[in-house]
C-alpha positions as a Python dict, from the first residue, in 0.01 Angstrom:
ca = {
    (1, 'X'): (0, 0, 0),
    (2, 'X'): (-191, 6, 346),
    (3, 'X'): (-183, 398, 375),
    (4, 'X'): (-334, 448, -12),
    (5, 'X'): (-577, 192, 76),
    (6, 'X'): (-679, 385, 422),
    (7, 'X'): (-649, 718, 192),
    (8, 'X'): (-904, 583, -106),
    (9, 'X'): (-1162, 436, 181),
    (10, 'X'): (-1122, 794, 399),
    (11, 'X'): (-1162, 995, 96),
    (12, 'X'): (-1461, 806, -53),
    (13, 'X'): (-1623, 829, 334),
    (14, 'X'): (-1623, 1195, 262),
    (15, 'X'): (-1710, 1219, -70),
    (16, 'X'): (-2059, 1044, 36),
    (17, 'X'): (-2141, 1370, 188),
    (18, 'X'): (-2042, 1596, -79),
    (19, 'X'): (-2205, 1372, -346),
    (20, 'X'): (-2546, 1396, -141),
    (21, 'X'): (-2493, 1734, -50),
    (22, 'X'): (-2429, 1823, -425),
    (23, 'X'): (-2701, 1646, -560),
    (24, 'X'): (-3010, 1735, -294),
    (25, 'X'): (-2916, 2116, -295),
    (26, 'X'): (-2794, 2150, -694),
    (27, 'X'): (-2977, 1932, -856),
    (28, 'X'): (-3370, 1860, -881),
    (29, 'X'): (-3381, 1501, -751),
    (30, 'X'): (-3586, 1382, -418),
    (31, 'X'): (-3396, 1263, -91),
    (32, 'X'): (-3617, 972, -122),
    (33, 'X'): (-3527, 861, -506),
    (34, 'X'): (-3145, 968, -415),
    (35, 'X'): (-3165, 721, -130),
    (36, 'X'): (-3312, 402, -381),
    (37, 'X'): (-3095, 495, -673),
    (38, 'X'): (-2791, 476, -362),
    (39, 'X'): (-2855, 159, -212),
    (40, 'X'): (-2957, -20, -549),
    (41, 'X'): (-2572, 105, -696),
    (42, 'X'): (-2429, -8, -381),
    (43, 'X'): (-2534, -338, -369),
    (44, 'X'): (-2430, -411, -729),
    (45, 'X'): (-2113, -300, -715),
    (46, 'X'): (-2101, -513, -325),
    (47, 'X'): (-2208, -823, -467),
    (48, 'X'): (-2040, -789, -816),
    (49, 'X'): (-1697, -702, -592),
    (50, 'X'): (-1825, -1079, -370),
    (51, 'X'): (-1866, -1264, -690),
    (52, 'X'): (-1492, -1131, -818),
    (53, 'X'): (-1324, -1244, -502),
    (54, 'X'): (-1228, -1611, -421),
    (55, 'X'): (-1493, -1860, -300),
    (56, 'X'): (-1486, -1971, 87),
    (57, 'X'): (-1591, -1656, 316),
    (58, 'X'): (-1912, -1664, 499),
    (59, 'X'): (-2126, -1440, 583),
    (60, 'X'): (-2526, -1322, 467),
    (61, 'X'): (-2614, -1060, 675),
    (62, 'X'): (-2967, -1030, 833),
    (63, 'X'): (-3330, -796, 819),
    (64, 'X'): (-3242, -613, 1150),
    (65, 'X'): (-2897, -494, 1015),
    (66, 'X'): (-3066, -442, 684),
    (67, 'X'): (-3332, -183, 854),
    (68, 'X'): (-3087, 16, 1023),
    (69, 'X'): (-2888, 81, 724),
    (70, 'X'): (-3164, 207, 543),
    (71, 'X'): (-3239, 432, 826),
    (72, 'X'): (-2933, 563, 812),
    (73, 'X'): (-2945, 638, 422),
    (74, 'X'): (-3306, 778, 457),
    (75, 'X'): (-3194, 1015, 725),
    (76, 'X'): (-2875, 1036, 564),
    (77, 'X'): (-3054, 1194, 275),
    (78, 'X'): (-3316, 1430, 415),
    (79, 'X'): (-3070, 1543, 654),
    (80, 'X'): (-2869, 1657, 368),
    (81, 'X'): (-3130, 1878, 224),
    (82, 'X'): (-3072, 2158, 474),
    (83, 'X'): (-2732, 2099, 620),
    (84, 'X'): (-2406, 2210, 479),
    (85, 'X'): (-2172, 1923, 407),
    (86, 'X'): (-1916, 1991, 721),
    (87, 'X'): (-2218, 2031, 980),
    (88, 'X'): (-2379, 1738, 857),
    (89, 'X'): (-2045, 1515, 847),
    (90, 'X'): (-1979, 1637, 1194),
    (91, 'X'): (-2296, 1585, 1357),
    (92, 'X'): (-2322, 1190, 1175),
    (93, 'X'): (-1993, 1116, 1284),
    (94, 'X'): (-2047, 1220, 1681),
    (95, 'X'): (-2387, 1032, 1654),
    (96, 'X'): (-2193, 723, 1546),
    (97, 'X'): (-1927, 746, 1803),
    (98, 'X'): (-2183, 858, 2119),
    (99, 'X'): (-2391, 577, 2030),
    (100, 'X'): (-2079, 317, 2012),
    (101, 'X'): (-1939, 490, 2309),
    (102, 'X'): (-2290, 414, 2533),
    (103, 'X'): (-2349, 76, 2420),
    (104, 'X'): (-1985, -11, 2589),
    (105, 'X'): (-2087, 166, 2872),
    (106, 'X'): (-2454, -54, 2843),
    (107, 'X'): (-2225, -311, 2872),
    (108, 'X'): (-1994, -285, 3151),
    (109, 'X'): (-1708, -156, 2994),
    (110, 'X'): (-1518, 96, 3237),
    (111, 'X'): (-1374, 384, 3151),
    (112, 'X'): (-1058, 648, 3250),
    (113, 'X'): (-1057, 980, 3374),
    (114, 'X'): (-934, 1085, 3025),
    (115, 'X'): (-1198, 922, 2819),
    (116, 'X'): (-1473, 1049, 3043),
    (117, 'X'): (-1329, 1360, 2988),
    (118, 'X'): (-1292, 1287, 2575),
    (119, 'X'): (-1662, 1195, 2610),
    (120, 'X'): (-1780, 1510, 2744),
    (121, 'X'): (-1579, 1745, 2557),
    (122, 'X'): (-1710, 1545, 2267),
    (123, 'X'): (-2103, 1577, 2362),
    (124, 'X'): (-2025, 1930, 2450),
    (125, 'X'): (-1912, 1999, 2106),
    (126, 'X'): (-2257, 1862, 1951),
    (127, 'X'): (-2472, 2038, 2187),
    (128, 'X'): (-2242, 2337, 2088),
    (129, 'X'): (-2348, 2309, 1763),
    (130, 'X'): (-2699, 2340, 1794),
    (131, 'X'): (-2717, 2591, 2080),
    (132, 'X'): (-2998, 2891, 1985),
    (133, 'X'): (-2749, 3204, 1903),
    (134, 'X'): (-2481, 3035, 1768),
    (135, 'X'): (-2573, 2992, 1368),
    (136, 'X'): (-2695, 2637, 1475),
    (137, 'X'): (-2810, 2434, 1151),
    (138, 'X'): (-3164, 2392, 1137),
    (139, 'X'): (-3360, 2143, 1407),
    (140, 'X'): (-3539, 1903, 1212),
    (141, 'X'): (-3217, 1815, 979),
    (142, 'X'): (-2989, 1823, 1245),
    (143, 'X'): (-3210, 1572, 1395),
    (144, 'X'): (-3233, 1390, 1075),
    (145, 'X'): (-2853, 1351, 1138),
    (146, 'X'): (-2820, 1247, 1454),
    (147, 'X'): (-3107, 978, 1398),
    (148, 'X'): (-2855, 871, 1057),
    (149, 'X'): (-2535, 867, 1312),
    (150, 'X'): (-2764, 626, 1577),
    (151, 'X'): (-2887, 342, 1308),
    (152, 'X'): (-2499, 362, 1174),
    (153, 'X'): (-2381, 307, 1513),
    (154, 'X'): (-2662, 43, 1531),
    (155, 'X'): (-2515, -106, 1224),
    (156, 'X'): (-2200, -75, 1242),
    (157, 'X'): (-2221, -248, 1649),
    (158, 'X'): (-2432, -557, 1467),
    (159, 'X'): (-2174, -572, 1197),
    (160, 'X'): (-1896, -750, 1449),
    (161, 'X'): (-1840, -1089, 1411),
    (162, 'X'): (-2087, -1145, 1180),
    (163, 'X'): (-1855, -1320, 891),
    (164, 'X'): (-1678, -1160, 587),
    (165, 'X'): (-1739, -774, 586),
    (166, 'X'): (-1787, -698, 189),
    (167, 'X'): (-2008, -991, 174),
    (168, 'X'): (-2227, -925, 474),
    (169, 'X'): (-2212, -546, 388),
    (170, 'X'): (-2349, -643, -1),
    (171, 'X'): (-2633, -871, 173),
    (172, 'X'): (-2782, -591, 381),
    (173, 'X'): (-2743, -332, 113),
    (174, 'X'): (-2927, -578, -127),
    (175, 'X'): (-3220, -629, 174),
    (176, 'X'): (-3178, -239, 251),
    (177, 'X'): (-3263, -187, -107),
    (178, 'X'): (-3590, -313, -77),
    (179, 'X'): (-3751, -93, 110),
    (180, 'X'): (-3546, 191, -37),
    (181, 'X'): (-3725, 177, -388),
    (182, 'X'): (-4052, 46, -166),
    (183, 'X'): (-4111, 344, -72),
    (184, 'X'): (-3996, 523, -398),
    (185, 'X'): (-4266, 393, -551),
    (186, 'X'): (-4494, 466, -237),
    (187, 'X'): (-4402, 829, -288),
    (188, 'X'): (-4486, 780, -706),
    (189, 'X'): (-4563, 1100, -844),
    (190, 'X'): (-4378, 1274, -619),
    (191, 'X'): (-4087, 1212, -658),
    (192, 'X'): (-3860, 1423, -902),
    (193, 'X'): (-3453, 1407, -1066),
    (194, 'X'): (-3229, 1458, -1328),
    (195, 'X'): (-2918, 1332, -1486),
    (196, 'X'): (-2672, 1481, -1260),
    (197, 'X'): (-2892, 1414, -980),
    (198, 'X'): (-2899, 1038, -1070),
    (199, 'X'): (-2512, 995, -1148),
    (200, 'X'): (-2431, 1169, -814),
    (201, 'X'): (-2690, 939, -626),
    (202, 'X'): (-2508, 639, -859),
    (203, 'X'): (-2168, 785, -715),
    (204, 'X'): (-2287, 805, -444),
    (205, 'X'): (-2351, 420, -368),
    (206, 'X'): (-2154, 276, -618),
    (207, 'X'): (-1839, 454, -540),
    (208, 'X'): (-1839, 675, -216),
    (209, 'X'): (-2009, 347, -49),
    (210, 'X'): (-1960, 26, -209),
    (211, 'X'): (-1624, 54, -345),
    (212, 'X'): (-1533, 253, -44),
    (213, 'X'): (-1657, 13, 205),
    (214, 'X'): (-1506, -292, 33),
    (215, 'X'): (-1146, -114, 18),
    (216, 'X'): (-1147, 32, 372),
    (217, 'X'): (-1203, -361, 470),
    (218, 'X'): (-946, -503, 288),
    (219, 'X'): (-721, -188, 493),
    (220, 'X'): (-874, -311, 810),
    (221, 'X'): (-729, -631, 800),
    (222, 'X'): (-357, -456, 771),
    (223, 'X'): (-430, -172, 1059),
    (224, 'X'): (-555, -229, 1377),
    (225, 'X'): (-888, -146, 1520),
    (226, 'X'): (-823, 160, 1717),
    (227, 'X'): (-574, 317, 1441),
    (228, 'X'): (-879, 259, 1192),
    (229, 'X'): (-1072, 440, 1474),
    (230, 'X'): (-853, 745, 1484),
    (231, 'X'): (-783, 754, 1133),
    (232, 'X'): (-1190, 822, 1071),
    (233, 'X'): (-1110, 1192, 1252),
    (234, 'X'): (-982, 1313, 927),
    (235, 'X'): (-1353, 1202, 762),
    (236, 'X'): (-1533, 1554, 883),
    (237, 'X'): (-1249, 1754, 787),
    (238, 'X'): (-1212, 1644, 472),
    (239, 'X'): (-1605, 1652, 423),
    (240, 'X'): (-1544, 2027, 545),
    (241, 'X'): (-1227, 2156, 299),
    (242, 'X'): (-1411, 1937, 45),
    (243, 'X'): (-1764, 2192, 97),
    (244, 'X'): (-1565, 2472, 119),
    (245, 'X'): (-1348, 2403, -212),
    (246, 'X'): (-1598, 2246, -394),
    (247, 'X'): (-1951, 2354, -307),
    (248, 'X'): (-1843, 2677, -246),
    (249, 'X'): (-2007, 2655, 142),
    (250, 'X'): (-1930, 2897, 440),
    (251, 'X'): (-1734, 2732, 735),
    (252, 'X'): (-1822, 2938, 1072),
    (253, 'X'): (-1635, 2937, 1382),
    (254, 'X'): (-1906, 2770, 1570),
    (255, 'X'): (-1850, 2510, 1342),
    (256, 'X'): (-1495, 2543, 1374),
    (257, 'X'): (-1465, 2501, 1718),
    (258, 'X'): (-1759, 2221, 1774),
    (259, 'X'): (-1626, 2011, 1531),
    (260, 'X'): (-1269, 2069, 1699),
    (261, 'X'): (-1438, 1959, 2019),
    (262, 'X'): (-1596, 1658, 1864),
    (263, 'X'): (-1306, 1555, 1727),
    (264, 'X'): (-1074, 1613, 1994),
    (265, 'X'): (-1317, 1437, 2267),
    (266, 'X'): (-1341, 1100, 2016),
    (267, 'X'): (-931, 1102, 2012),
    (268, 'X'): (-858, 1138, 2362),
    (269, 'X'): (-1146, 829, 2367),
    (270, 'X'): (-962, 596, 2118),
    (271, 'X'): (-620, 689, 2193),
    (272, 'X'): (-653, 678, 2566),
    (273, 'X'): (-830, 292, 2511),
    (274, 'X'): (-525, 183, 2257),
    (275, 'X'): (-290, 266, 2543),
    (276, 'X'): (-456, 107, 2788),
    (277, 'X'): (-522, -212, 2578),
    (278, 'X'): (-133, -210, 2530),
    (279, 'X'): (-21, -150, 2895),
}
């Protein structure tokens, strides 16, 4: 039951890229109205999933976690017009672990030969991707991206101990919401979609993130913390077979081999911690 909970929450971790990828480069609505329509779905479905459960965990969430998760979904979204679903699932997910990886360090936390050596094969892999002369995506979204991958990291480092997950993760959607369709309406006229835009965008926080988050929490409390860690790895290459398959987008060996760098630095990280936490 554990491993098709871990498979549901993995798959619907990737399927947020394809759904925003999908809807911002086949369909005629905004990043901006894609990024209201995402956070209003998600934090229906959150607190309708709260109210279902039994009575008795705490937990309400706060403004500062609130902000960063709408800077991620902002980001998140006008990343996504320009970036290919692998590149952009890549370059979040490095952002997220760098900036988890330096607050440790911020802290005091001491590190192995290996994981300094995971770390720099990782950042090597990022800077890889964006080096002049190697197809590297273009500037402004890949900065987009890595801003998303910092306020996730931001979030996800202000998530910890802060009481029940879902229901702290339903609170700041609902607060993240309100700036979301703030500035929506602050954009007016502007702003443009469709049906198919919508549904994806409704997909898109609904399923891919709501029902996604809520399921990989219930796995979290089965797994341990560094498993869940490694497990993530498969998120960009599903994100990029998923592209490929289903968006019909080209996968280059620059690509290839910064995202096996990424990857390969973040699991030398996490699995070189686990055996040290266990020695």
């Amino acid at each position: 039951m554990v491993v098709l909970l871990c498979v549901a929450a993995l798959v619907a971790f990737a399927a947020n890229s394809i759904f925003t990828r999908a809807a911002l480069a086949g369909t005629s609505i905004d990043a901006v109205s894609f990024t209201a329509v995402r956070l209003v779905s998600g934090a229906l479905v959150l607190w309708l999933i709260v109210l279902l459960r039994a009575a008795g965990a705490e937990g309400r969430g706060s403004w500062a976690s609130a902000l960063a998760l709408f800077g991620y979904a902002i980001a998140f979204s006008l990343a996504y017009r320009s970036l290919t679903a692998a590149t952009g699932a890549l370059l979040l997910f490095g952002a997220v672990q760098v900036t988890m990886i330096s607050w440790g360090l911020v802290r005091g936390e001491r590190l192995s030969a290996v994981q300094w050596a995971g770390i720099l094969l990782a950042v090597a892999g990022l800077v890889g991707l964006l080096l002049p002369g190697l197809s590297p995506p273009p500037i402004g979204a890949a900065g987009l991206m890595l801003a998303a991958g910092f306020s996730w990291g931001v979030y996800t480092l202000r998530a910890k101990g802060a009481g029940d997950p879902t229901r702290v993760t339903a609170a700041n959607f609902g607060r993240a919401a309100l700036p979301g369709v703030a500035v929506a309406l602050a954009f007016g006229g502007n702003l443009s979609w469709d049906g198919l835009g919508l549904a994806l965008a409704v997909a898109s926080g609904a399923l891919a993130s709501g029902m996604g988050y809520a399921i990989w929490y219930a796995a979290l409390k089965q797994i341990g913390t560094h498993t869940a860690a490694v497990s993530q790895l498969s998120v960009p290459v599903m994100t990029a077979i998923a592209g490929v398959v289903l968006l019909a987008e080209p996968l280059d060996w620059p690509t290839v081999i910064g995202g096996a760098c990424i990857l390969g630095g973040i699991a030398l990280v996490t699995r070189s911690y686990r055996m040290r936490r266990s020695d």
